[in-house]
C-alpha positions in Angstrom: -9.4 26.7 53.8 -7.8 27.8 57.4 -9.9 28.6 59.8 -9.6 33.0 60.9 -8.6 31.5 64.5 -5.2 29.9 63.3 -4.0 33.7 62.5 -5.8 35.6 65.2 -5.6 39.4 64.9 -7.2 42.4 66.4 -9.1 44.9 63.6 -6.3 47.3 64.2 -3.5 45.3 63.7 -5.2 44.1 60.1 -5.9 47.6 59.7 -2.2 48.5 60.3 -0.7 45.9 57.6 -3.2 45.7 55.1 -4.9 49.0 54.6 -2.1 51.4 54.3 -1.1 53.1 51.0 1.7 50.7 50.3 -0.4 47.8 50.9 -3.1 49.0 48.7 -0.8 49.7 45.7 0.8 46.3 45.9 -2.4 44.0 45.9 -4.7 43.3 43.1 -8.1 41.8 42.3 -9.0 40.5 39.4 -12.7 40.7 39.1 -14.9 39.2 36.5 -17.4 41.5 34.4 -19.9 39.1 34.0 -20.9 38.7 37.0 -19.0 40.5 39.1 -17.5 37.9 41.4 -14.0 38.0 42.4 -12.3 35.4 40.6 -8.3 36.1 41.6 -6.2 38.4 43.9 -2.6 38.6 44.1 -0.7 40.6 47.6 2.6 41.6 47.4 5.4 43.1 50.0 8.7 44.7 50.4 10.9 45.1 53.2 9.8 48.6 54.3 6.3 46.6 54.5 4.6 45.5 57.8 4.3 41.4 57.7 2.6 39.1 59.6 4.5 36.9 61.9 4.2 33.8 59.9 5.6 35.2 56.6 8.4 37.2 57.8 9.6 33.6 59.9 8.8 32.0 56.7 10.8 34.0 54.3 13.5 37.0 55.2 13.1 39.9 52.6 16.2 41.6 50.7 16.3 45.2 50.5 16.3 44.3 46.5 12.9 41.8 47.0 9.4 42.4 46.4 8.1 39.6 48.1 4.2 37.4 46.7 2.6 37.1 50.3 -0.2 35.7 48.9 -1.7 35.0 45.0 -4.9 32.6 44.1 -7.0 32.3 41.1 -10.8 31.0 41.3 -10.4 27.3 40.1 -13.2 27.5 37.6 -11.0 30.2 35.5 -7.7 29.5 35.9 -5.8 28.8 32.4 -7.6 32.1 31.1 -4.6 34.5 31.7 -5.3 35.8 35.4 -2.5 34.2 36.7 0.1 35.9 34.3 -1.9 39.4 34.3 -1.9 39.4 38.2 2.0 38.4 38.0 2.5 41.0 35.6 0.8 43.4 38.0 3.5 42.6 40.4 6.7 42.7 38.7 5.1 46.1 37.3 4.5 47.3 41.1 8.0 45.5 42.0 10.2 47.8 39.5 8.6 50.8 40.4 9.5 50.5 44.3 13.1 49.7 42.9 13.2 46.1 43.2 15.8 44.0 41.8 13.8 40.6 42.1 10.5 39.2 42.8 10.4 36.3 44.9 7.8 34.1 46.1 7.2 31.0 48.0 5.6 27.7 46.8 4.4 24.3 48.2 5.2 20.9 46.6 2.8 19.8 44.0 1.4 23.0 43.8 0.3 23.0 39.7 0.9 27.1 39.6 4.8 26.3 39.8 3.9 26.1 35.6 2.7 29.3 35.5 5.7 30.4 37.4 7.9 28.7 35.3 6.6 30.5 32.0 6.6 33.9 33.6 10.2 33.3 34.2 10.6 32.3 38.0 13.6 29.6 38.8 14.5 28.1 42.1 16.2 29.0 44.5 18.4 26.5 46.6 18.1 26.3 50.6 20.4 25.0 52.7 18.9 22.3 54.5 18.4 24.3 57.8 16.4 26.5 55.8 14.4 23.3 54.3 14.2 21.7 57.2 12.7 24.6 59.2 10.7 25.4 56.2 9.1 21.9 55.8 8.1 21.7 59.8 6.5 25.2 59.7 4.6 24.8 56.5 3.5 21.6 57.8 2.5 22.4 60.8 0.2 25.5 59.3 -1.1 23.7 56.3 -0.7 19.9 56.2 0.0 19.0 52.6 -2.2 21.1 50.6 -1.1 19.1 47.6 -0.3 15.8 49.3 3.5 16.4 48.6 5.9 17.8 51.5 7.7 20.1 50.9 7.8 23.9 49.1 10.1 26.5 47.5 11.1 29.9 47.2 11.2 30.8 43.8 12.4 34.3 42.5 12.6 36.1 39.0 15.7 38.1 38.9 14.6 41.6 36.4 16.3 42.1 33.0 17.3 45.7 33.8 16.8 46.7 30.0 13.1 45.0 29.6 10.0 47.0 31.5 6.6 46.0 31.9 3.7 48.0 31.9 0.8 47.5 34.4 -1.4 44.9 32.2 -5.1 47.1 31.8 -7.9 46.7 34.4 -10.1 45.1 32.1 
């Protein structure tokens, strides 16, 4: 977990990224019935988005991108689908603004780069700048959250003749 103070922010500027319409209709929670606690959550941009200053350092968008800022599923329920439902929201969400691919970034070791895999997500080569840069700024945020250095942009590139549907909000 980072601590709120690496990221400081003032309410408004929060207010100003995250609770707009397009931020709202781009972010998910996947909530479980039982009990009611939220077990999964999945944020996603495009270019006509406002970013923090870390991401949009971290990864320039396309005018063709939707963009995973930010996807995590409760540990004690992950391999139960949430991952692929809350993906599924998101290419759903990306299509609909027009997107051409969804991209999203992912750190060495990082045992969700499966689940990308299977939902159809390949990566994408960096020239070393870019790996380089990448590397010393994750680093320097996070450490090594999975005690391998290193990370990835990964992108699906959408099959214009296959559309999802929005997977049900049970």
């Amino acid at each position: 977990t980072l601590p709120l103070g690496l990221f400081p922010t003032t309410l408004y500027e929060f207010r100003r990224m995250y609770r707009t319409e397009d931020a709202l209709s781009t972010t998910a929670i996947a909530v479980r019935e039982a009990d009611g606690k939220l077990v999964g959550f999945a944020q996603m941009t495009d270019r006509t988005m406002a970013r923090d200053p870390v991401s949009s350092c971290l990864h320039t968008l396309d005018d063709d991108e939707c963009y995973i800022e930010m996807m995590s599923v409760s540990p004690e329920i992950r391999g139960a689908g949430i991952g692929t439902r809350l993906l599924e929201f998101c290419e759903a969400r990306a299509r609909e603004r027009g997107a051409k691919k969804l991209t999203l970034g992912v750190v060495a070791g990082n045992p969700a780069k499966r689940l990308y895999v299977r939902f159809g997500f390949k990566d994408v080569r960096q020239s070393c700048l870019s790996e380089v840069t990448s590397f010393v700024s994750l680093f320097s945020l996070f450490g090594l959250p999975h005690w391998v250095p290193g990370g990835t942009i990964m992108e699906k590139i959408f099959d214009e003749e296959e559309e999802p549907s929005l997977p049900d909000s049970q």
